[in-house]
C-alpha positions as CSV (number, residue, x, y, z in Angstrom):
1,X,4.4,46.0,65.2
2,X,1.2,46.0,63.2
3,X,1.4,46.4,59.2
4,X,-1.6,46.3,56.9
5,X,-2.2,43.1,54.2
6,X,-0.5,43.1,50.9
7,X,-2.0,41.3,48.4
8,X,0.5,40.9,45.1
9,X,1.0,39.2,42.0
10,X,4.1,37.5,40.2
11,X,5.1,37.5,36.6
12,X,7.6,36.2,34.7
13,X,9.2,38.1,32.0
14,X,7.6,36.8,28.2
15,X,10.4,35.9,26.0
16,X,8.2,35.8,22.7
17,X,5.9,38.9,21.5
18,X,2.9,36.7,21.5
19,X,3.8,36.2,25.2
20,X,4.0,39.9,25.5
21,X,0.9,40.3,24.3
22,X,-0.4,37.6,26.0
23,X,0.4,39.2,29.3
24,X,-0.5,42.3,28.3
25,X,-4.1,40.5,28.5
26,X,-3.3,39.0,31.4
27,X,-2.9,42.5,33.4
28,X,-5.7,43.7,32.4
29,X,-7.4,41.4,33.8
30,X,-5.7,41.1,37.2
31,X,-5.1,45.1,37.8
32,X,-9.2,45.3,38.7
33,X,-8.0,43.3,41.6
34,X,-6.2,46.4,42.6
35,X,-2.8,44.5,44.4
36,X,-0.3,46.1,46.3
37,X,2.4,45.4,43.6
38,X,3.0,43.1,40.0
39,X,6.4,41.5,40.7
40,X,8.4,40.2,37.7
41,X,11.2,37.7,38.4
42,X,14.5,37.7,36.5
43,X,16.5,35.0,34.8
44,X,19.6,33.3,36.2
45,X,22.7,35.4,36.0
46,X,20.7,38.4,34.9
47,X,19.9,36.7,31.5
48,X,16.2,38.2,31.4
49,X,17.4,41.8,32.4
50,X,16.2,43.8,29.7
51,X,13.2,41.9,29.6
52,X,12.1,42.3,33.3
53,X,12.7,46.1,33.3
54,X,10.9,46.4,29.9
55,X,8.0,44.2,31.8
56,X,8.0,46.6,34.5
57,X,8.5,49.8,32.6
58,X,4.9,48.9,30.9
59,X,3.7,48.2,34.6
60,X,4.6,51.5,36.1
61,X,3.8,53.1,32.5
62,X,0.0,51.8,33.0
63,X,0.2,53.4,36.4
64,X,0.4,50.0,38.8
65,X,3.3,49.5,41.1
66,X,5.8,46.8,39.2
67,X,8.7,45.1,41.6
68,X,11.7,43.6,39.7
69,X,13.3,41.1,41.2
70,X,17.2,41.8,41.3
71,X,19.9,38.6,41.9
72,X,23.6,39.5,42.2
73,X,25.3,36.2,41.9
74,X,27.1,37.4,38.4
75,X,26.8,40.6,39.1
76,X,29.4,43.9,39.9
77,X,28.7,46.3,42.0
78,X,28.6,48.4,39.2
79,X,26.3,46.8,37.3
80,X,23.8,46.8,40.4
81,X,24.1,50.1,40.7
82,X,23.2,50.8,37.0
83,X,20.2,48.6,37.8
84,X,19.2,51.0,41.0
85,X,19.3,53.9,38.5
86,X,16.8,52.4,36.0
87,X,14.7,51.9,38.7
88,X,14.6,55.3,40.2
89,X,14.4,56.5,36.6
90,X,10.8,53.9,35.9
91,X,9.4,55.3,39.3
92,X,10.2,51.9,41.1
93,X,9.4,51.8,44.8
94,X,10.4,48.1,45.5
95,X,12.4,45.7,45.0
96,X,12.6,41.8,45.4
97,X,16.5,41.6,46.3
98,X,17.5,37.4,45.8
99,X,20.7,35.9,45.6
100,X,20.1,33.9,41.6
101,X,21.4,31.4,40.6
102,X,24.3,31.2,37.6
103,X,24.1,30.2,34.4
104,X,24.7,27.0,33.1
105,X,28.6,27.5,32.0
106,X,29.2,30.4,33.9
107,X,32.4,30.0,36.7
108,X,32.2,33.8,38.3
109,X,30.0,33.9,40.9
110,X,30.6,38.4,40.6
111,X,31.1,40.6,43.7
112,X,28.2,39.3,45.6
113,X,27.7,35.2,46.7
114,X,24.4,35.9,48.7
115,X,21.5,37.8,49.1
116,X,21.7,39.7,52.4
117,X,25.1,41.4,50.4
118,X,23.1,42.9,47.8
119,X,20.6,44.1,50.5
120,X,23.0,45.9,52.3
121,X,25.0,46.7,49.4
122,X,21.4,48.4,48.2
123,X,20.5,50.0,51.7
124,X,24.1,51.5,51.4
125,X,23.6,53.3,48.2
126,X,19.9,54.1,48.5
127,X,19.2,54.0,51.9
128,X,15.1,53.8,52.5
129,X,14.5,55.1,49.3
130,X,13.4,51.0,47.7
131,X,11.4,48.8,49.8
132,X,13.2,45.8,49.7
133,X,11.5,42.3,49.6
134,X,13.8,39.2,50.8
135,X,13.0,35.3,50.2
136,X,11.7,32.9,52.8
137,X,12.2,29.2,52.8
138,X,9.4,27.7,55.6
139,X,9.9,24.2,54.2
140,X,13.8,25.0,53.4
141,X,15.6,26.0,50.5
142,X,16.8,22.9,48.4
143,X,20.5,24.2,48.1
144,X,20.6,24.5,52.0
145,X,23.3,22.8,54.0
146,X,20.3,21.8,56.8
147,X,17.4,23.7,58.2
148,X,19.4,25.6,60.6
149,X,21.9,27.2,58.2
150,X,18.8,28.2,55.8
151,X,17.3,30.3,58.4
152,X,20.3,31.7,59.9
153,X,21.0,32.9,56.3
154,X,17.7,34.3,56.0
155,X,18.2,36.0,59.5
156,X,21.3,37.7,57.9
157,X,18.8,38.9,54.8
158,X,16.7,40.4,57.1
159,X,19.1,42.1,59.5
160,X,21.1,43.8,56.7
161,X,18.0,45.7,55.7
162,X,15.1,43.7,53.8
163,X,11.7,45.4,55.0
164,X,9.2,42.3,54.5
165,X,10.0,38.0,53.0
166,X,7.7,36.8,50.6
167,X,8.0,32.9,50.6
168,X,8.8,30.1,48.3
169,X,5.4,28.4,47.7
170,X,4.3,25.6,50.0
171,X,1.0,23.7,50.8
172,X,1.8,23.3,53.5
173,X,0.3,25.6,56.5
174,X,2.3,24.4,59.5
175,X,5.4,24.8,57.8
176,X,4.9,28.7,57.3
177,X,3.4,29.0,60.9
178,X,6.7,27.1,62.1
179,X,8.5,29.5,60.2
180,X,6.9,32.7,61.4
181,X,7.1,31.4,65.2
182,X,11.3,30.9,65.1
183,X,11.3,34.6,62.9
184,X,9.5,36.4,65.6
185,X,11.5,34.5,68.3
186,X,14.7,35.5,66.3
187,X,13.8,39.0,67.0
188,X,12.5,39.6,63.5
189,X,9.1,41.1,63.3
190,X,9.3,42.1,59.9
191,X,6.2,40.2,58.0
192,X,6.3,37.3,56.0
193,X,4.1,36.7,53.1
194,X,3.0,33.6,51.8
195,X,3.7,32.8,48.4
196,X,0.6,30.8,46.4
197,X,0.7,28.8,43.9
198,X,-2.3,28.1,42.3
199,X,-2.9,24.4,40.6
200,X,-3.9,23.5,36.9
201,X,-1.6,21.0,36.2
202,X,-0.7,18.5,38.3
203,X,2.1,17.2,36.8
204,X,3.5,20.3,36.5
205,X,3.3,21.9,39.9
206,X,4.4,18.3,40.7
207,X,8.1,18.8,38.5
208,X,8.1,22.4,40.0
209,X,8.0,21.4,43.6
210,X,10.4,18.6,43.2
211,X,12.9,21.3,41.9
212,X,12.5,23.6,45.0
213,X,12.0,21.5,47.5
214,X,8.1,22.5,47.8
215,X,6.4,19.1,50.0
216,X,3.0,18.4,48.1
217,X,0.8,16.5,51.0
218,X,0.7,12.6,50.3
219,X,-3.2,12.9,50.5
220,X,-3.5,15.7,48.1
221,X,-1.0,13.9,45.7
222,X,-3.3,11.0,45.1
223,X,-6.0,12.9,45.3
224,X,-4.5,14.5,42.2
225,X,-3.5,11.5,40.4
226,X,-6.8,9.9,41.2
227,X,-8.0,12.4,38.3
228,X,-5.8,11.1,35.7
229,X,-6.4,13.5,32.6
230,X,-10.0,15.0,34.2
231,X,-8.7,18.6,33.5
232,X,-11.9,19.4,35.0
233,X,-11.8,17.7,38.5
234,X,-7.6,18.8,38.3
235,X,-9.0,22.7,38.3
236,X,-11.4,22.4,40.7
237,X,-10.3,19.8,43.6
238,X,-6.6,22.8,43.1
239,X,-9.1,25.5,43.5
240,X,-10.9,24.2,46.8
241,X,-7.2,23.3,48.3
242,X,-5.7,26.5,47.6
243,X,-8.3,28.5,48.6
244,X,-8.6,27.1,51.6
245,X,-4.9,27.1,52.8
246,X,-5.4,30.8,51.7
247,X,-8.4,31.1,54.2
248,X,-6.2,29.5,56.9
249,X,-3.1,31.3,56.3
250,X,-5.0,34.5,56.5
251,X,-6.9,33.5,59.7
252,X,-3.8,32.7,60.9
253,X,-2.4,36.4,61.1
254,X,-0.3,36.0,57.9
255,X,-0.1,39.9,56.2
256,X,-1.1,39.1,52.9
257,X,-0.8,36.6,49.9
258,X,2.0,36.3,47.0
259,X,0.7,34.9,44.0
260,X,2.8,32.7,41.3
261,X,0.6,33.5,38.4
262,X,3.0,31.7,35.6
263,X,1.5,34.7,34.0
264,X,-1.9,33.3,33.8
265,X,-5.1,35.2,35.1
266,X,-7.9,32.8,36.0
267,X,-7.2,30.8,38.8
268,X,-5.7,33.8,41.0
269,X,-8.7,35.6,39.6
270,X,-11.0,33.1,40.9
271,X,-9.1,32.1,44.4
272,X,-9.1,35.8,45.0
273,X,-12.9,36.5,44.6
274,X,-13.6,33.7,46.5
275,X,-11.4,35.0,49.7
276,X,-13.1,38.5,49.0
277,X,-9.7,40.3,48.8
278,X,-11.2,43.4,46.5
């Protein structure tokens, strides 16, 4: 089955009005990129709820395609069903369907405990109405038991109704190519789309990836540190090595490119003009 690239964009949802603002600009100057969708992620246990649907409300409002993510673990059926309503109500044509984490505190995991529930659970009361995006662990999700449960669960994601996978970021290529191989040997031929995370700050990307179990390559990790505070050389040696695991994930056959923006314009700006995606 063939399907055409998506290109997309992530946000998270601003928790200050400065930061509103702030992404306000930030869209403005990513929407002349024209991608598929502007996804906008959602806080553990639903705690950013009203502000991803107000984030997404302005999206669809300034006539581009926004695509809240929705987790359940916390969540009724009820109260997923009142989300499926604003949706329809905002013009919302997709949806990123993950299972969340809980809050810090918080004992009730809700009516759900993973994600390929709430995609059937959706596909049940909305049938093809949402096109529903699932998550994809090619280097494994850090909560997994081993590699084989974490891609029979995502298996299960896919089977109860998820139309594409948009992945956890990696940087490394063989990993997603590995990942696509045992999908499509699975049966699964839905597509998976690389999620990109472009580098600023090393030492940040660095505490990301330790949290979600993202490898950074030993050579590009002291290539990194051999910068020190050379904000400079940081930006451009990132920009080169994103780019060009871009250019090899797309020569690859991979359908298109995710990218983590951390709600900032310039690097994804700049990665995309030099892949020529407009």
């Amino acid at each position: 089955m063939s399907h055409s690239p998506t290109f997309s964009i992530e946000f998270f949802p601003p928790v200050t009005p400065e930061g509103v603002e702030k992404l306000r600009a930030t869209r403005a100057q990513l929407a002349p990129l024209k991608p598929a969708f502007f996804s906008v992620t959602y806080g553990a246990g639903g705690s950013t709820r009203d502000r991803t649907l107000s984030t997404v409300r302005e999206i669809q409002a300034e006539g581009l395609s926004g695509a809240p993510h929705l987790s359940c673990i916390g969540s009724t059926r009820e109260s997923i069903r009142e989300h499926l309503a604003q949706f329809r109500e905002i013009g919302v044509k997709r949806i990123v369907a993950l299972r969340g984490d809980l809050p810090s505190g918080m004992a009730d995991p809700g009516e759900f405990r993973y994600a390929n529930e709430l995609i059937a659970f959706i596909r049940a009361e909305s049938g093809d109405e949402f096109t529903i995006e699932a998550a994809a662990y090619p280097e494994v999700h850090p909560q997994a038991r081993n590699a084989q449960t974490d891609f029979e669960a995502y298996l299960k994601k896919m089977r109860a109704g998820a139309n594409s996978a948009i992945t956890q970021y990696f940087y490394n290529a063989d990993a997603y190519f590995d990942f696509v191989e045992r999908s499509q040997a699975a049966g699964i031929d839905a597509p998976v789309v690389p999620g990109i995370m472009p580098i600023a700050n090393f030492s940040k990307i660095a505490r990301f990836s330790e949290a979600c179990g993202a490898e950074i390559p030993q050579w590009m990790r002291r290539r990194f540190e051999g910068f020190g505070d050379d904000t400079a050389s940081v930006r451009a040696f990132g920009l080169d090595v994103v780019t060009a695991l871009c250019e090899r994930l797309i020569a690859g056959g991979a359908p298109g490119l995710h990218f983590y923006t951390l709600n900032q314009a310039g690097l994804t700006t700049e990665i995309w003009k030099r892949l020529r995606l407009s």
